[in-house]
C-alpha positions as CSV (number, residue, x, y, z in Angstrom):
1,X,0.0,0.0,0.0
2,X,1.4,3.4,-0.9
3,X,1.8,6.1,1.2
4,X,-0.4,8.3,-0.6
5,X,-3.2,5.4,0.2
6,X,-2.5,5.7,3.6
7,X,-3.4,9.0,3.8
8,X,-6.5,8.9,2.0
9,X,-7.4,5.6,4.5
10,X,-6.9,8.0,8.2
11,X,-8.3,11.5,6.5
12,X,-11.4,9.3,5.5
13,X,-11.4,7.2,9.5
14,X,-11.0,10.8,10.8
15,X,-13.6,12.1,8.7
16,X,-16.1,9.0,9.6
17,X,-15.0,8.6,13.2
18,X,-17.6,11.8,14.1
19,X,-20.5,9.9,12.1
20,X,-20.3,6.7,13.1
21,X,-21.4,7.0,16.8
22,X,-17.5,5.6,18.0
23,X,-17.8,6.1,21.8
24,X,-15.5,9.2,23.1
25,X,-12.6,7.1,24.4
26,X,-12.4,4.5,21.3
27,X,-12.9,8.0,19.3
28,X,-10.0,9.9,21.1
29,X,-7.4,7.2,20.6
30,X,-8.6,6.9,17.0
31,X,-7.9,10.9,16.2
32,X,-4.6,10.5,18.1
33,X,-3.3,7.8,16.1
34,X,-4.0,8.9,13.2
35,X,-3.3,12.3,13.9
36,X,0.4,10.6,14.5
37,X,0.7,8.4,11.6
38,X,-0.4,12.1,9.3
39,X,2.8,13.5,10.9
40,X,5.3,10.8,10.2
41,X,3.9,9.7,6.7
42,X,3.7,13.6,5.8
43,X,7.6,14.2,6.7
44,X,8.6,11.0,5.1
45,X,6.5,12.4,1.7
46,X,7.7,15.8,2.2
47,X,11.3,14.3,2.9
48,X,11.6,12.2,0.1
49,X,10.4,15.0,-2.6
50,X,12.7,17.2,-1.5
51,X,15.6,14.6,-1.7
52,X,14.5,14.1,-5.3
53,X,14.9,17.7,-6.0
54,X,18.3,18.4,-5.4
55,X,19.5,14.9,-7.5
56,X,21.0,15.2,-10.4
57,X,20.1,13.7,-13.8
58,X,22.8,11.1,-13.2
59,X,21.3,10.1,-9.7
60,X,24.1,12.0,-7.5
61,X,23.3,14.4,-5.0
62,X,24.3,18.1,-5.4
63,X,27.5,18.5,-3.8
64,X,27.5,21.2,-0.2
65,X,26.4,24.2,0.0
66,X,29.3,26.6,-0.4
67,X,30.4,25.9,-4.2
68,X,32.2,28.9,-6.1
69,X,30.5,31.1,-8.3
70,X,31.2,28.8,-11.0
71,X,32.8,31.5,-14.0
72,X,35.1,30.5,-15.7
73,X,37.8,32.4,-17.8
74,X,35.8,31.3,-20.8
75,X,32.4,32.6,-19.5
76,X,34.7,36.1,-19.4
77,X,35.5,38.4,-22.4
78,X,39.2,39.2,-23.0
79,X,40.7,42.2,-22.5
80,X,41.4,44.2,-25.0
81,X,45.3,44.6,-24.4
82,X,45.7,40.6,-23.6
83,X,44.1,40.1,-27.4
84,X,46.2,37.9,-29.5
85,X,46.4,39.3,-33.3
86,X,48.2,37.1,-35.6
């Protein structure tokens, strides 16, 4: 069962557990539960999208966070006096 399912399953017991007629203390544990299992299964969804985001194409993770600029001395026009004329 995907985690998506899962979360349709306990918004849809939380939903039902006020029309059903669940007596208050079967009622209580049910919300708190499920309440629970929403967190961790929302942080693992949230987790893993944003662990796809920063992969690259070739599956690698983006190196840290402090990478230089990345210009290069091709990326910058030459000077006029270091201009080779042959």
């Amino acid at each position: 069962m995907s985690k998506e399912t899962i979360v349709f399953i306990l918004g849809a017991l939380v939903f039902s557990t006020s029309f059903l007629g669940v007596p208050s203390e079967y009622k209580e544990w049910t919300l708190i539960v499920s309440g629970v299992l929403l967190m961790a299964i929302g942080y693992r969804l949230r987790r893993n999208a944003f662990l796809k985001s920063i992969e690259h194409e070739s599956g690698e993770r983006r190196g840290g966070a402090f990478v230089e600029s990345g210009i290069t001395t091709r990326d910058i026009p030459p000077h006029k006096d270091t201009e080779r004329v042959i």
